[in-house]
C-alpha positions as CSV (number, residue, x, y, z in Angstrom):
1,X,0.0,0.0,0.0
2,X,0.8,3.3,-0.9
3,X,2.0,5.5,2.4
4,X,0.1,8.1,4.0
5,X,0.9,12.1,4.2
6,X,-0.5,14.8,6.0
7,X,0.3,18.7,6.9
8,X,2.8,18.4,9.2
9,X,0.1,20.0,11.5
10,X,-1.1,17.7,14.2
11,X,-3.5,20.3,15.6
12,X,-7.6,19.1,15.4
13,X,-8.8,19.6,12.8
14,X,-12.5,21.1,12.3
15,X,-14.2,20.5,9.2
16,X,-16.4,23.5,7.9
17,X,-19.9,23.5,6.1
18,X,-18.3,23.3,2.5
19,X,-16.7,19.9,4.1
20,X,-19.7,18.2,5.6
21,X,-21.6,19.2,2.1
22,X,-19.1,17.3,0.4
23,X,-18.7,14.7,2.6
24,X,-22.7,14.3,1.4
25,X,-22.6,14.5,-1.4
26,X,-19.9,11.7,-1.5
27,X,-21.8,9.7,0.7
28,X,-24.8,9.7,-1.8
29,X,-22.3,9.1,-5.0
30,X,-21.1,6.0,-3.2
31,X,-25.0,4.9,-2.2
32,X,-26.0,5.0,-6.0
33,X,-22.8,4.0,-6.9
34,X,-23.0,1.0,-5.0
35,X,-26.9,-0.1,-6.0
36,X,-26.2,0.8,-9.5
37,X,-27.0,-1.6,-11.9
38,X,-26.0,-0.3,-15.3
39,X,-23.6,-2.1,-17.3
40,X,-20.0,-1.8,-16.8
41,X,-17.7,0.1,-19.3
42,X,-15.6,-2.7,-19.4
43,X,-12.2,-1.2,-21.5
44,X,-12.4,1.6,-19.1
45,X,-12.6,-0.1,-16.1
46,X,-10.0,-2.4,-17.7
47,X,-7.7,0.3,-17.4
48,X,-8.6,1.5,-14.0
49,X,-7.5,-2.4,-12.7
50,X,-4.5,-2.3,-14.0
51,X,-3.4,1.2,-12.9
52,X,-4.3,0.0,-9.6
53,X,-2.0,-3.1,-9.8
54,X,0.2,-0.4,-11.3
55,X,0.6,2.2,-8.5
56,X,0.2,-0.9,-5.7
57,X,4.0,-2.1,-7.6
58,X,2.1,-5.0,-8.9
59,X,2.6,-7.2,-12.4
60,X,0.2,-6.1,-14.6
61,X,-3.0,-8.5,-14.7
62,X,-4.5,-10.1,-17.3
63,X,-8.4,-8.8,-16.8
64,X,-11.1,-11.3,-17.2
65,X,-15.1,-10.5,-17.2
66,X,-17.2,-12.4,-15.9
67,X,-21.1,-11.9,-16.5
68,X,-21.9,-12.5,-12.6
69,X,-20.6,-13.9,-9.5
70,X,-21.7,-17.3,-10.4
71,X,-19.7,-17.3,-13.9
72,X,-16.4,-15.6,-11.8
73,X,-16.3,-18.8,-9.4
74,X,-17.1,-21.3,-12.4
75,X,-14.0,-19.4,-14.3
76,X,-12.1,-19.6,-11.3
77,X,-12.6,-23.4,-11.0
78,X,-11.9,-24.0,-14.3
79,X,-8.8,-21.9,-14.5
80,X,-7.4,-23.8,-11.4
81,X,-7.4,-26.7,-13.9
82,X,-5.2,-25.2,-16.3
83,X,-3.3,-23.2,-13.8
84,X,-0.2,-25.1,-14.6
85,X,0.2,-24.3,-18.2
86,X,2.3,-21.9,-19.8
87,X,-0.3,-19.8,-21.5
88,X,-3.7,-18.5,-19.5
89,X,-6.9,-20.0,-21.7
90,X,-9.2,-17.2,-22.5
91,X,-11.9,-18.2,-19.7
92,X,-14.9,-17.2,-20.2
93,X,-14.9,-16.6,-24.0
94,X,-13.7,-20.5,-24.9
95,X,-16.1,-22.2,-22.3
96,X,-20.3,-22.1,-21.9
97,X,-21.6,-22.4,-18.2
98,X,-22.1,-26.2,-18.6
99,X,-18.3,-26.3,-19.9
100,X,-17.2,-24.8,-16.8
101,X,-19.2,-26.3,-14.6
102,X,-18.1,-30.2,-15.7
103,X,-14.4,-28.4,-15.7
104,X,-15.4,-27.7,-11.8
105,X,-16.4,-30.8,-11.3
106,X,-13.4,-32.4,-12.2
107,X,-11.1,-31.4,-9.6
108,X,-11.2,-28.5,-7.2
109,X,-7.7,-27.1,-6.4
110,X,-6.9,-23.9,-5.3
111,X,-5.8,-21.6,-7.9
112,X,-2.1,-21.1,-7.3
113,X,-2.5,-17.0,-7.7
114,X,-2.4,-15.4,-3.9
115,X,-4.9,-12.6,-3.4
116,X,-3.6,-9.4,-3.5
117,X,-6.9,-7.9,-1.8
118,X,-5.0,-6.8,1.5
119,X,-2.4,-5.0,-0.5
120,X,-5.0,-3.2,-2.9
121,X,-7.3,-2.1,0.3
122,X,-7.4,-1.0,4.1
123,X,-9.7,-0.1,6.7
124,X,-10.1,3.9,6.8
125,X,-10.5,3.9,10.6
126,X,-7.0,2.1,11.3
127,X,-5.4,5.1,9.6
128,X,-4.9,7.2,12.6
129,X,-2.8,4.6,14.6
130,X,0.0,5.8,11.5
131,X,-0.1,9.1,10.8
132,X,-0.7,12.4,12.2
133,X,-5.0,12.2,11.5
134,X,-6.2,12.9,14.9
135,X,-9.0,11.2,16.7
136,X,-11.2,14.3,16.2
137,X,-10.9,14.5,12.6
138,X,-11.8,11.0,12.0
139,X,-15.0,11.7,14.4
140,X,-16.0,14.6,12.4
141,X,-15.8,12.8,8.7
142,X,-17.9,9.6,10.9
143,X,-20.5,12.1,12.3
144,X,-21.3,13.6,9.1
145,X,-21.8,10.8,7.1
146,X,-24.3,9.1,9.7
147,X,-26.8,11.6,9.3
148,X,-29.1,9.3,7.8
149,X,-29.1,5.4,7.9
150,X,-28.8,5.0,4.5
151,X,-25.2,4.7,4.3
152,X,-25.9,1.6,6.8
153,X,-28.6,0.1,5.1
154,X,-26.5,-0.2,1.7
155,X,-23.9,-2.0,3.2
156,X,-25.9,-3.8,5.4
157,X,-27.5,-5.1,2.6
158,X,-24.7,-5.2,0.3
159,X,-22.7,-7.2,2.4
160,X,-25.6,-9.9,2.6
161,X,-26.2,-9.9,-1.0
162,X,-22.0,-10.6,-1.5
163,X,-21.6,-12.7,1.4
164,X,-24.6,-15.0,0.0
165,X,-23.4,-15.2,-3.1
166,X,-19.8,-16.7,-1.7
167,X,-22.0,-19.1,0.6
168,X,-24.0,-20.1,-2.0
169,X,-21.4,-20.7,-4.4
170,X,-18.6,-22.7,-2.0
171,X,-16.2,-19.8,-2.3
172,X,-16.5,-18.4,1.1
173,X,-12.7,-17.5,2.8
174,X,-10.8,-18.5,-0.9
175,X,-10.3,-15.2,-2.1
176,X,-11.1,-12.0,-0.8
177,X,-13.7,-9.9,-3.2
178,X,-13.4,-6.3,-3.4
179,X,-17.1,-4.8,-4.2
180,X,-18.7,-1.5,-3.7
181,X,-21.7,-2.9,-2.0
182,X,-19.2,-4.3,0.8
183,X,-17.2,-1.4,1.4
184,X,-20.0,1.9,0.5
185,X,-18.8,2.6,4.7
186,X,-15.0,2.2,4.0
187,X,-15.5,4.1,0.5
188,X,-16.7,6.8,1.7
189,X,-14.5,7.4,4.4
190,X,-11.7,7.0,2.3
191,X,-12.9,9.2,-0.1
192,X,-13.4,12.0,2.6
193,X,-9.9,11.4,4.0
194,X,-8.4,12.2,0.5
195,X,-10.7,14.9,-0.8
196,X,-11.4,16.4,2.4
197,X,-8.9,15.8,5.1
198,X,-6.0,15.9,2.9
199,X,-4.5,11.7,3.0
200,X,-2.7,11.4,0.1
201,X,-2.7,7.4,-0.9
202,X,-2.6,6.4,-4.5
203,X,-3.1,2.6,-4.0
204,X,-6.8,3.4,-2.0
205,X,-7.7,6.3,-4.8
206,X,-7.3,3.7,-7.6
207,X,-9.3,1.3,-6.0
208,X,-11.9,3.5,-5.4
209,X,-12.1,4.1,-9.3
210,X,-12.2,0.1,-10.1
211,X,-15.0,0.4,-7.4
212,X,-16.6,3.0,-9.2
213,X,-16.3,1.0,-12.4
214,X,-16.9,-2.9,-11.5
215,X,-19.3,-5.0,-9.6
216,X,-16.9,-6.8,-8.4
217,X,-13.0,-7.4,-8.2
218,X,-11.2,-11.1,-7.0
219,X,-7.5,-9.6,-7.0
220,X,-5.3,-12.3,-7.3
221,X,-1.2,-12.5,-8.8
222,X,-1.6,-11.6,-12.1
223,X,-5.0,-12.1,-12.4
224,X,-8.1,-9.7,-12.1
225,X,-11.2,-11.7,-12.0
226,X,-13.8,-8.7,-12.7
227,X,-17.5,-9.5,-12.4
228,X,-20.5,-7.1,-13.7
229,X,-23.1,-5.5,-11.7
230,X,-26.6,-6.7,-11.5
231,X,-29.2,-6.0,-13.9
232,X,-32.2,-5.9,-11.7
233,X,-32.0,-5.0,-7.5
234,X,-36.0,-5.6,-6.1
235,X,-36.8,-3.5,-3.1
236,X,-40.0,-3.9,-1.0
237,X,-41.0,0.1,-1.8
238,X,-42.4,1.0,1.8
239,X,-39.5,-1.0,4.2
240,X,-36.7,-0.7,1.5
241,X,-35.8,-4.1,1.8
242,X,-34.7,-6.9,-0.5
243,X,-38.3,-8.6,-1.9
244,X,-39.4,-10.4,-4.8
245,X,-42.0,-12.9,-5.5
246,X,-41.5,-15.5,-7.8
247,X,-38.2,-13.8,-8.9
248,X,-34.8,-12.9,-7.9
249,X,-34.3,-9.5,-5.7
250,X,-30.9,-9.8,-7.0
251,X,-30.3,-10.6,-11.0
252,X,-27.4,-10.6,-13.4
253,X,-28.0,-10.4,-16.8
254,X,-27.3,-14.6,-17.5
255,X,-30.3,-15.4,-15.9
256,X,-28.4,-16.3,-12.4
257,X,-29.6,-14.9,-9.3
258,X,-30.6,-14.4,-5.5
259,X,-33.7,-14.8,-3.8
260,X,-35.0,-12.7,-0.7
261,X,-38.4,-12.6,0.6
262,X,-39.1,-9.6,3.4
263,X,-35.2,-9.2,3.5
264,X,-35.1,-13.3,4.7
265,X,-32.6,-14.9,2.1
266,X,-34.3,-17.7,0.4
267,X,-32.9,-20.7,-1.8
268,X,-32.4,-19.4,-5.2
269,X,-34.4,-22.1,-6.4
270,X,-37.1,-21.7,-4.3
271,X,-39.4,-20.1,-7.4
272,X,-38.8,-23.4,-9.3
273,X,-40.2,-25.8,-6.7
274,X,-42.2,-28.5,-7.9
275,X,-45.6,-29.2,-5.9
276,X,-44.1,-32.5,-4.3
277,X,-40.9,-30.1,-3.2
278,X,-42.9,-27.6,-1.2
279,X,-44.8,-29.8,0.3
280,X,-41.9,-31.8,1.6
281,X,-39.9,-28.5,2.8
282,X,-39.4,-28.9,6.2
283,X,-38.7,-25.7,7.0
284,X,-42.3,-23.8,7.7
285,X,-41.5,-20.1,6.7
286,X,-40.0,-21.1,3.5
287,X,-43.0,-24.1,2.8
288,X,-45.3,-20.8,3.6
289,X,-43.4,-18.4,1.0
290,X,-43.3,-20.9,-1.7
291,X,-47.0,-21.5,-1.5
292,X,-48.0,-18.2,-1.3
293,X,-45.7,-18.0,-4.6
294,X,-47.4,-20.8,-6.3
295,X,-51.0,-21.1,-4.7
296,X,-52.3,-24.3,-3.9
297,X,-54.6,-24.7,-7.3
298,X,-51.1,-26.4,-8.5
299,X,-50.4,-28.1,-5.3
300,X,-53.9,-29.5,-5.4
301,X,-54.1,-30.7,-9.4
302,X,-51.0,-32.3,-8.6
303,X,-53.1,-34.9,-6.3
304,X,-55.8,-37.3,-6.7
305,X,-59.0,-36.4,-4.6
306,X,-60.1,-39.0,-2.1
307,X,-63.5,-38.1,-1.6
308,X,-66.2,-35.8,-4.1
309,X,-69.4,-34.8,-3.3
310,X,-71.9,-32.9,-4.9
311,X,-72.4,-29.2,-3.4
312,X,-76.1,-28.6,-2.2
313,X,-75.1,-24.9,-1.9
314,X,-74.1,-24.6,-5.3
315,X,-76.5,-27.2,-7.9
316,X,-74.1,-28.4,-10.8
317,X,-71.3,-28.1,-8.8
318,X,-68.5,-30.7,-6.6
319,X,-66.7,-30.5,-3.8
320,X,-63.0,-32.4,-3.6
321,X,-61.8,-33.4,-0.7
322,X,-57.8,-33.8,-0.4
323,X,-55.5,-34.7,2.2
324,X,-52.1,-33.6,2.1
325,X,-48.7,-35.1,4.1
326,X,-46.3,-32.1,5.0
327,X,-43.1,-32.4,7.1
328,X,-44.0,-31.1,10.5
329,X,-40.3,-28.7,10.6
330,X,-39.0,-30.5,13.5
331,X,-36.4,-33.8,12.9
332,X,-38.0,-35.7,15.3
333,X,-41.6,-35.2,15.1
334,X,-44.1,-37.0,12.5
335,X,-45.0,-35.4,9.4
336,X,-48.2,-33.5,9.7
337,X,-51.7,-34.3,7.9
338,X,-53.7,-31.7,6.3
339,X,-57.3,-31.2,4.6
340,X,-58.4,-29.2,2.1
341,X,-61.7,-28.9,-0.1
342,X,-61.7,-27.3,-3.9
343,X,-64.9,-25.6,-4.3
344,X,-66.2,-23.6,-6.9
345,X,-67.6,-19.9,-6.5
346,X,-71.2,-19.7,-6.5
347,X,-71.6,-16.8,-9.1
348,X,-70.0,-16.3,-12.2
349,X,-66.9,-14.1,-12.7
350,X,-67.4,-11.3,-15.2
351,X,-65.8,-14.2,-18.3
352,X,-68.4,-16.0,-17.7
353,X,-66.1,-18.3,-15.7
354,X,-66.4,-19.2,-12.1
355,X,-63.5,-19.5,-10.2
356,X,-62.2,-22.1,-7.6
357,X,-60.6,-22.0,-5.0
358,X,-59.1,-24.1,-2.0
359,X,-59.8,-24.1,2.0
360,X,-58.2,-25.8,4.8
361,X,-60.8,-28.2,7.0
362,X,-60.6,-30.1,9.8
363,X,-58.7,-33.2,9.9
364,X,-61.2,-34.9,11.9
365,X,-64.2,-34.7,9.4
366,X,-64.7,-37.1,6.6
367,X,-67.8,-35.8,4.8
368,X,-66.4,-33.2,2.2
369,X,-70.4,-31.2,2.3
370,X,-69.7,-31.5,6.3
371,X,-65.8,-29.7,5.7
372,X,-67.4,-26.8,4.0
373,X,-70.3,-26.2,6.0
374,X,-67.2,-26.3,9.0
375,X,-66.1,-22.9,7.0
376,X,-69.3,-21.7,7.7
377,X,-69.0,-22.5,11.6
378,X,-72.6,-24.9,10.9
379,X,-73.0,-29.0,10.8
380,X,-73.8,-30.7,7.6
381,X,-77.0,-31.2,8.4
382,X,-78.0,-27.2,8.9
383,X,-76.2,-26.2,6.3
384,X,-77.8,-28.2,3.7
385,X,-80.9,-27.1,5.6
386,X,-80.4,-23.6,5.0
387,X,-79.7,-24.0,1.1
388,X,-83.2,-25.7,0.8
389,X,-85.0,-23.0,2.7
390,X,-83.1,-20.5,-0.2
């Protein structure tokens, strides 16, 4: 890393309104900045990577894209297969995702590059323990840019949405990723330090360019992995958290992606469950999301009814009984038994149609005309009553 200078004045420092404006506005660049999700210049940040390597006294890397964080570990898999030869394959232009991915399954070595992460970055707030930045001064630039939670937020959130990608894909604690939505916090301070407060560090103000300019970096020996931003970020609009239904919240253009429901972090394959799959979830939130995703008109055609009866309430049409097994969420207790009717709405829909729909009964009763009278809080018996007196 590139050293740190100040004024050779140790006195505190007080930063003045033009500062803590500037300070903002930095603080907002680095929010958008971070939840961006236009596509990346790529020659351009190209060249911002390798001036970093450049000024940080590294060999110049050879840059490979990656269309998402997905294709970044399958190139990093397969390029620890070829590590050993004397020319570096063009990954990803020479190999399709399922390339790659039977390349990953192959072998698994580490790549032989080291990460260069620590050399290329540093915490902002260690910076004082090593030059003449009082504690003051590093208080003021802090207070000003928490004057809204914003700031937190994106890295809150940022941090999730990198650190499940790495747990997802296997590649937690290989190599360190540098990405703005991890560091917006760090960013920003540094940024302030060298703009406002007056550190002078080449190494941190190129990386704050390739931050600017990527969605991610893997730094390694001679090697930039480099991966794009996201094409599509879902927020819920009144909690500003990450929601979708039946989509990712977080999606790169080749289709791969991340799943959050409420800001809970979902299986990304949760929206591709098959009936039998939800129903043998064990876990009850995420059996609760997926049918609310799908509805239970699919859960229920996937099953053969075990009792019909006509519907006195409604002449021409039946009521279907079902019973449904569903794990009960708990290793050691017995799957759980369910029953549900289909019924059919009494007046038509504006189509002409009428629409069906599904309600949980009882367990305990076996009559499917005595279920749905058991919606109506009546017996069998009254309620078919009541539909003659109509």
């Amino acid at each position: 890393m590139g050293g740190c200078g100040l004024p050779s004045s140790t006195d505190p420092m007080v930063l003045s309104r033009s500062d803590a404006r500037l300070i903002n506005r930095i603080r907002w660049d680095w929010v958008d900045t971070a939840w961006s999700t236009d596509p990346c210049v790529r020659e351009q940040a190209a060249e911002f990577v390798r001036e970093l390597y450049h000024v940080a006294g590294l060999s110049q890397p050879d840059v490979l894209w990656c269309s998402s964080p997905q294709q970044m570990v399958d190139t990093f898999e397969a390029l620890a297969c070829f590590d050993n030869q004397e020319e570096m394959l063009p990954i990803p232009e020479l190999f399709s995702p399922l390339q790659l991915n039977m390349l990953s399954c192959k072998t698994r070595p580490m790549l032989g590059r080291r990460s260069v992460a620590k050399q290329l970055w540093a915490d902002p707030w260690l910076i004082a323990q090593d030059t003449p930045v009082t504690d003051s001064v590093r208080w003021e630039v802090a207070d000003t840019l928490m004057g809204t939670n914003a700031l937190e937020q994106t890295v809150f959130q940022g941090g999730r949405i990198w650190g499940q990608c790495s747990e997802s894909l296997t590649w937690a604690g290989r190599t360190p990723v540098l990405a703005a939505m991890q560091l917006t916090d760090q960013a920003v301070m540094w940024e302030s330090y060298l703009r406002v407060v007056g550190v002078h560090d080449p190494v941190i103000a190129a990386a704050l360019d390739v931050l600017r300019s990527v969605g991610c970096i893997a730094p390694l020996e001679g090697l930039a992995l480099v991966a794009e931003r996201p094409c599509f970020i879902r927020y819920d609009a009144g909690s500003h958290v990450l929601h979708a239904l039946g989509r990712p919240a977080v999606e790169w253009d080749d289709g791969t992606g991340l799943a959050f429901w409420n800001d809970r972090v979902l299986p990304s394959t949760i929206w591709d469950w098959t009936p039998a799959e939800v129903l043998a979830c064990p876990n009850l939130q995420l059996r609760s999301i997926a049918i609310q995703n799908m509805g239970w008109e699919p859960i229920i055609d996937s099953l053969e009814p075990w009792a019909v009866a006509e519907d006195p309430g409604n002449p021409g049409q039946v009521i279907e009984m079902y019973r449904v097994v569903v794990s009960s969420g708990f290793a050691h207790a017995p799957a759980e038994r369910r029953q549900y009717v289909r019924v059919a709405n009494a007046s038509l829909d504006m189509d002409g149609t009428r629409r069906r729909f599904v309600l949980q009964v009882p367990t305990w009763i076996d009559d499917p005309v005595g279920a749905v009278a058991a919606t109506f809080g009546v017996t069998a018996e009254v309620y078919r009553g009541l539909v003659r007196a109509c």
